[in-house]
C-alpha positions in Angstrom: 32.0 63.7 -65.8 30.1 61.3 -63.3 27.9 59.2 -65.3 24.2 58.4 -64.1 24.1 54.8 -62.4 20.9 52.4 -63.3 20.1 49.2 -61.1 18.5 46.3 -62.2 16.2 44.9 -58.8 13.1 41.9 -58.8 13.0 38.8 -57.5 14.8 35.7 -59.1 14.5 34.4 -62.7 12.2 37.6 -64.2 15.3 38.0 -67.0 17.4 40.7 -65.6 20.6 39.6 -66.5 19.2 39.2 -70.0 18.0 42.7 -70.1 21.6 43.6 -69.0 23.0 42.2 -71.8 21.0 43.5 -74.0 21.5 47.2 -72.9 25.3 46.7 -72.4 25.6 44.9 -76.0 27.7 42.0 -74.8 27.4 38.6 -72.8 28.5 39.8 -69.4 26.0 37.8 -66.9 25.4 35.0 -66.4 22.5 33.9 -67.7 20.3 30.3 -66.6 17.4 29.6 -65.5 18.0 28.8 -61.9 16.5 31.2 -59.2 19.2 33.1 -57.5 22.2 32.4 -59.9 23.5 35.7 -60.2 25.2 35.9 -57.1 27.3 39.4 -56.7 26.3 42.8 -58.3 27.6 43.3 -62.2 28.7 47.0 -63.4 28.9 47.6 -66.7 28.8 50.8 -68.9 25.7 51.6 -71.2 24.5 54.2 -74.0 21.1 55.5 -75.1 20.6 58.1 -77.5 23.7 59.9 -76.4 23.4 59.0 -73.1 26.4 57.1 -71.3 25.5 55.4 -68.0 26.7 52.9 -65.6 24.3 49.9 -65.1 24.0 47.0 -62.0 22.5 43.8 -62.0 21.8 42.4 -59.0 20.5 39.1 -57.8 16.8 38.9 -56.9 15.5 40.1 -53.7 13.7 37.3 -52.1 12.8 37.1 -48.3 13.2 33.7 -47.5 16.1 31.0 -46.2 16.6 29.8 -49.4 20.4 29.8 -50.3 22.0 32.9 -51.1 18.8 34.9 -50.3 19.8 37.1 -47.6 22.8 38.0 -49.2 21.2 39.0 -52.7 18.9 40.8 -50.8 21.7 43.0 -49.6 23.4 43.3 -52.6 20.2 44.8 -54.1 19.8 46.9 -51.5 23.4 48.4 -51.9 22.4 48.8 -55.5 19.3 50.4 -54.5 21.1 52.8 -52.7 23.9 53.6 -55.0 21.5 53.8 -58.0 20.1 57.3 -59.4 17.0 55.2 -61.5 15.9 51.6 -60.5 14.4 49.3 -62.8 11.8 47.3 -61.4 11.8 43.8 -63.5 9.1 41.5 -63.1 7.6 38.5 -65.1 4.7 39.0 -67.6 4.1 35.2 -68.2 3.6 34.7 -64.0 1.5 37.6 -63.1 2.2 39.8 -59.5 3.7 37.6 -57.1 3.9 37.4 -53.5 7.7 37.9 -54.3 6.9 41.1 -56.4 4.8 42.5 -53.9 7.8 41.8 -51.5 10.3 43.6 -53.8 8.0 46.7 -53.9 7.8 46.9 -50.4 11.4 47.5 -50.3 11.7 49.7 -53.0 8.5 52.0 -51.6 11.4 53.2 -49.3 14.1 54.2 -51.8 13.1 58.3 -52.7 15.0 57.2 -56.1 12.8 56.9 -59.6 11.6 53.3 -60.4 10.3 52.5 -63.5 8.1 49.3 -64.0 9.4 46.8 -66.5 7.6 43.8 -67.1 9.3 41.0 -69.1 8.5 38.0 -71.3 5.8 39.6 -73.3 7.1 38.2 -76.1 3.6 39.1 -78.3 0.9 41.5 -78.8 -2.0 39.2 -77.1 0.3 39.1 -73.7 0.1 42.9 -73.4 -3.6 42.7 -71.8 -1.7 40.7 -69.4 0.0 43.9 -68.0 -2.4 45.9 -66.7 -2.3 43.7 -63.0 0.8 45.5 -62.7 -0.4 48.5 -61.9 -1.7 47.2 -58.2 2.6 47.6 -58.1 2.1 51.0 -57.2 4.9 51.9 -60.0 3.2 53.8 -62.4 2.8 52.4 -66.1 4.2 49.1 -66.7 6.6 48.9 -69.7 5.8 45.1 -71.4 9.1 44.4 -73.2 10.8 41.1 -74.1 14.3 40.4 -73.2 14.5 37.1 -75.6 13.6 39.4 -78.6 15.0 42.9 -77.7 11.3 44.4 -77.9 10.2 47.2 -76.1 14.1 48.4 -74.7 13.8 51.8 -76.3 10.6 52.8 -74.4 12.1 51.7 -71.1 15.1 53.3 -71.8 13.6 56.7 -72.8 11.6 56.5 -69.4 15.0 56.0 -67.9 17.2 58.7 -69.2 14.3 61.0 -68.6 14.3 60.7 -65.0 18.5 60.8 -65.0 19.2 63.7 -62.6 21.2 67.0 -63.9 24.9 66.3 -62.1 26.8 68.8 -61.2 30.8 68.6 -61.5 32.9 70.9 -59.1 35.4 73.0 -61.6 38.6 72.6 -60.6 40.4 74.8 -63.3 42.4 73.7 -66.1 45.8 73.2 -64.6 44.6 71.0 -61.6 45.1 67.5 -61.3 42.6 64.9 -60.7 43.8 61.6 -59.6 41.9 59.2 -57.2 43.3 55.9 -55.5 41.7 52.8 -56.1 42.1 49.3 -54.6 40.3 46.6 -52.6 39.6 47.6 -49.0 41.8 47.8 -46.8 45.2 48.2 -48.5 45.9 51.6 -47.2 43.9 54.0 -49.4 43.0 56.2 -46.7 46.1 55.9 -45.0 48.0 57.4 -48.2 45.9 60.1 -48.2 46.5 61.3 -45.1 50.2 60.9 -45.6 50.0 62.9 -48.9 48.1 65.9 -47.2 50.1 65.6 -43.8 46.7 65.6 -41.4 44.6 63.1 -40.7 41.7 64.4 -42.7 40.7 60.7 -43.5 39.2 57.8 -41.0 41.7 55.2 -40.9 40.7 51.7 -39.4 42.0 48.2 -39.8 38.4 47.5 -40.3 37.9 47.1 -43.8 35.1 49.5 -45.8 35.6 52.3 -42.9 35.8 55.0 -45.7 32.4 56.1 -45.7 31.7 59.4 -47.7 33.8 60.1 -50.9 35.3 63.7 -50.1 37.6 65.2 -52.3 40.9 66.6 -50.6 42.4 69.8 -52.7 46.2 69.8 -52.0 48.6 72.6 -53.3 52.0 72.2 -53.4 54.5 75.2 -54.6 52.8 76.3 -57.3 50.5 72.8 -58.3 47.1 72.2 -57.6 45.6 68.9 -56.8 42.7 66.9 -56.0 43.2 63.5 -54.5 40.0 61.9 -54.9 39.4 58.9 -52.1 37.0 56.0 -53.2 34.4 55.4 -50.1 33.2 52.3 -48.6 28.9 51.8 -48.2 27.4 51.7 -45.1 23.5 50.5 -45.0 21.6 51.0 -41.8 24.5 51.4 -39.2 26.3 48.2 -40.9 29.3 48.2 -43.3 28.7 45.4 -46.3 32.2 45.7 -47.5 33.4 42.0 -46.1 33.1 41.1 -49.9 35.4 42.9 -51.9 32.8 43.0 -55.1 30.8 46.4 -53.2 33.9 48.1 -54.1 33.5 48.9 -57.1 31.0 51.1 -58.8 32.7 53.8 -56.3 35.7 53.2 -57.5 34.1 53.4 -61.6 33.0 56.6 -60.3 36.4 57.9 -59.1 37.5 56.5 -61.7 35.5 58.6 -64.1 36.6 61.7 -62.6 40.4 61.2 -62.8 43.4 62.1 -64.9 45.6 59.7 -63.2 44.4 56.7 -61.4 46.6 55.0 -58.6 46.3 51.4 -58.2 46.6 50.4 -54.7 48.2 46.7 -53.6 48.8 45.6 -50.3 52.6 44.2 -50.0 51.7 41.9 -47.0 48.5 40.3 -49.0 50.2 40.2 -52.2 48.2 40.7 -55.5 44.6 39.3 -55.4 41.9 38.5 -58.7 40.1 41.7 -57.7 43.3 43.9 -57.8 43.1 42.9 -61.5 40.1 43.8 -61.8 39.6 46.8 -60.3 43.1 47.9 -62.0 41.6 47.2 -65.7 38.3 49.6 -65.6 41.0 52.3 -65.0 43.0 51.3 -68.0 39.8 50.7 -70.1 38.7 53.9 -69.0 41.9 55.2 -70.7 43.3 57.1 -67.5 46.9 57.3 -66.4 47.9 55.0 -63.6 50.0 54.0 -61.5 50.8 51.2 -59.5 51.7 51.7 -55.8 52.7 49.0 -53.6 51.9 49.9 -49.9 52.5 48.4 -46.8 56.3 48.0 -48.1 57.8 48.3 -44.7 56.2 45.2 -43.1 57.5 42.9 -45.1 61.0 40.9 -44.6 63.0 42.1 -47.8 66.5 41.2 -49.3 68.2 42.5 -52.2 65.9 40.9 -54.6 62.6 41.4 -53.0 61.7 44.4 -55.3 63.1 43.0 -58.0 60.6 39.6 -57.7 57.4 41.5 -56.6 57.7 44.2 -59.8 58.3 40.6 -61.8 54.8 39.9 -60.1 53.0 42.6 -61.1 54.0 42.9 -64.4 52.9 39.3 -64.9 49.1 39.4 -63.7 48.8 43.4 -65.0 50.3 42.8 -68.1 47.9 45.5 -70.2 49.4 47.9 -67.3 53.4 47.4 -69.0 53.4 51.2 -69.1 52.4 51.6 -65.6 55.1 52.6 -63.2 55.5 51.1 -60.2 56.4 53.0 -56.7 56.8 51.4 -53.6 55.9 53.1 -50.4 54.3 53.0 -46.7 51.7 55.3 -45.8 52.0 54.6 -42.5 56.2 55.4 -41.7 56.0 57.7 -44.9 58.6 55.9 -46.4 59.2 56.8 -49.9 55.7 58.9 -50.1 57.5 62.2 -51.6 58.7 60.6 -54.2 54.5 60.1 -55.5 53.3 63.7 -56.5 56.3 63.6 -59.1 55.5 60.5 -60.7 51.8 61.5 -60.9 52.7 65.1 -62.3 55.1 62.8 -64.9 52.1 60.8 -65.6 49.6 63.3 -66.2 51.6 65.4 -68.6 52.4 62.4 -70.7 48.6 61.5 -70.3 48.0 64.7 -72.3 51.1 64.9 -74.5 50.9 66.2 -78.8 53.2 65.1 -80.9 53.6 66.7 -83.9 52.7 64.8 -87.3 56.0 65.3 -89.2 57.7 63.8 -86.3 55.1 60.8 -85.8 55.1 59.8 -89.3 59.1 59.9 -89.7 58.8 57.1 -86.1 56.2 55.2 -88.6 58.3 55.2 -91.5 61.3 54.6 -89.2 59.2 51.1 -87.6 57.9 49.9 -91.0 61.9 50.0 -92.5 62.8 48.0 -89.3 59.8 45.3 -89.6 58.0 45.6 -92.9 54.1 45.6 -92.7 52.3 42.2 -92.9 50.4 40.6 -95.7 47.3 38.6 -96.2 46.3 36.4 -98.8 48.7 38.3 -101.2 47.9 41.7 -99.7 50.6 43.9 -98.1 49.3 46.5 -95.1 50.6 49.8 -96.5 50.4 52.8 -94.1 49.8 56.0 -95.5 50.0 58.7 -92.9 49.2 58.7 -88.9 48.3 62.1 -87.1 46.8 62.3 -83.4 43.5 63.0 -83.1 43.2 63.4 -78.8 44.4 63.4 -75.6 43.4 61.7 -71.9 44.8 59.2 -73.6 47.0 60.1 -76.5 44.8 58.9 -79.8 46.2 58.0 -83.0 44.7 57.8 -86.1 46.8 55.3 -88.9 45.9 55.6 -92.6 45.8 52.7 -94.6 44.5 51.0 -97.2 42.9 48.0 -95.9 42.1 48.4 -91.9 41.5 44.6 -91.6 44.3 43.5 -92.3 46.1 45.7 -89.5 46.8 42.7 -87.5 47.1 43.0 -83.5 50.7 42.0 -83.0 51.7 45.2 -85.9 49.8 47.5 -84.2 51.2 46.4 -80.8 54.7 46.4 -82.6 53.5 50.3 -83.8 52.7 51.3 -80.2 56.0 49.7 -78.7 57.8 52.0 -81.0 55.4 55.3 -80.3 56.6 54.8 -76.9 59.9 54.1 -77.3 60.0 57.4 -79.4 58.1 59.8 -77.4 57.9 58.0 -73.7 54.6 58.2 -72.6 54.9 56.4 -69.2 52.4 56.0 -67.3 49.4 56.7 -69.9 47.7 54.4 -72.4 48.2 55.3 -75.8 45.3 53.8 -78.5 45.6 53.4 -82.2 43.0 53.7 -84.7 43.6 52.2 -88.4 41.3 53.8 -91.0 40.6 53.3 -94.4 42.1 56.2 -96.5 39.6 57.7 -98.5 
């Protein structure tokens, strides 16, 4: 399901990346206290009462020629436009600003739901201070205090609240979701023209040409798909895709929706830092995916080409070791038939049982091979493992002391899972518990 997206918008240093910490649980964004540091859009995933969502923080919105201005000004924009709720931060300690009253004028043209937070009321006395926020035109202001994690609940129950009902198209049980992801221009469109034979897809060398996300059903024989194409933004007539960062809450969102998740890379360009990025929300998300390697015919090859490019890849997506890797052109077709097999491999191992007796005999079968470790004179003794889901294949191990379940032996436990049962393509996750 398509989670809810929140952004972040005010102008500089009011403590939004602080309040995006604090709602995502970890240190993701930078955090100082220069104007204007936070220079591209952050995405992370967060939770309230139940509630998953994706959230952005964007740099402030400032109109002036200061450095970096114009261009946080479109990012928050973009955000503005991609959001379903906006929070509106400001400063508590400074009062209504010229600079606020900028930021509102810009938001008084979004139709989305704003809600009013106003920071740095760090105690009781400040929260007279608030009511000059109302001349905002937002509503109630919501005093919290990023520094001290006061107040969050109340803003985020006026959040979820206005979080709109979203409707998911049913495909049936039997049909595959997968979606391609990738920075722009590496062929994404191009592939699924290929893979549906018409040209239902604009295709440019401009980059960020894709401009809605439209799902394409494709039958073949007696299987149903839907390829799901991650779209480019266009604000007011003009494409803001030149940096590759605006790519990706659509592709989180395809991403969301998926069974199988292709990872695009461009063989002329080679593989870039955002590839890498871009490639590990699918695997966090715990989708099946596979690499695919376009553009293969314009590049000069010899006999150990393939061979050094899939050395390549598996050394910056090293997480992605059970990915496979095909290599194709959308544009001569070469090699394109050989795709809808691989994804129908991946997706049934993305939803593969395996029966307990059998697991536990593969355990058994590992610990004999390489005992389990020991810490401070305590040996790891595994009881009993039985999967517990699917999209990805979950396993729950028994034992009697979880901590001392040590990476590299669960690693080691997975390596032989796979070696047992296959799963290409699909992550595979391992949960040690306590026996009680």
């Amino acid at each position: 399901m398509t989670k809810p997206v929140v952004a972040i918008v005010g102008r500089p240093n009011v403590g939004k990346s602080t309040i995006f910490n604090r709602i995502v649980g970890e240190r993701v964004s930078i955090v100082e206290d220069t104007p204007g540091v936070t220079r591209d859009r952050l995405y992370s995933s967060g939770e309230w009462l139940t509630t998953d969502f994706n959230i952005i923080d964007t740099g402030g919105i400032e109109i002036s020629d200061a450095p970096f201005m114009e261009q946080i000004r479109q990012q928050a924009e973009i955000a503005i436009q991609e959001a379903d709720v906006i929070i509106f931060m400001t400063n508590g300690r400074e009062g209504v600003t010229d600079a606020d009253e900028n930021v509102a004028k810009i938001l008084y043209r979004t139709k989305k739901p704003v809600v009013l937070a106003v920071n740095k009321v760090d105690n009781p006395e400040m929260r007279e201070q608030i009511y000059d926020f109302y001349s905002l035109g937002f509503g109630d202001p919501h005093p919290i205090s990023g520094s001290h994690g006061l107040g969050l609940g109340d803003l985020l129950d006026t959040v979820v609240n206005h979080f709109p009902e979203i409707e998911e198209e049913d495909y049936g049980e039997d049909t595959i979701k997968f979606s391609l992801i990738g920075r722009p221009n590496v062929g994404k469109s191009s592939l699924v023209n290929a893979l549906l034979g018409e040209d239902r897809v604009i295709v440019s060398d401009i980059e960020g040409t894709t401009r809605d996300a439209v799902d394409s059903k494709l039958t073949v024989g007696e299987k149903d798909y839907v390829i799901i194409d991650t779209a480019g933004m266009r604000k007011k007539g003009k494409v803001y895709e030149s940096t590759e960062k605006y790519s990706v809450l659509r592709a989180l969102r395809a991403i969301e929706r998926s069974d199988v998740v292709l990872v695009v890379l461009n063989a002329e360009e080679g593989i870039r830092e955002q590839d890498k990025k871009i490639a590990g929300y699918a695997h966090e998300a715990g989708k099946g995916v596979i690499i695919v390697v376009n553009k293969w015919d314009a590049i000069e090859k010899n006999d150990k080409t393939m061979k050094e490019f899939e050395e390549n890849i598996r050394e910056h997506f090293k997480y992605l070791d059970y990915a496979p890797i095909v290599y194709l052109s959308a544009v001569t077709k070469q090699r394109v038939n050989t795709l809808l097999p691989i994804i129908d491999t991946v997706s049934e191992n993305h939803s593969m049982r395996v029966q307990s007796s059998i697991l536990n005999e593969v355990i058994m079968d590992a610990i004999a091979m390489n005992p389990t470790p020991q810490d401070k004179g305590r040996r790891l003794r595994i009881y009993y493992a039985t999967q517990v889901a699917v999209k990805p294949p979950t396993f729950v191990v028994f034992v009697n002391e979880p901590e001392i379940m040590h990476f590299s032996y669960e690693r080691f436990l997975e390596n032989q899972i796979r070696q047992a049962f296959g799963f290409e393509g699909t992550p595979i996750r391992l949960i040690s518990r306590k026996r009680t």
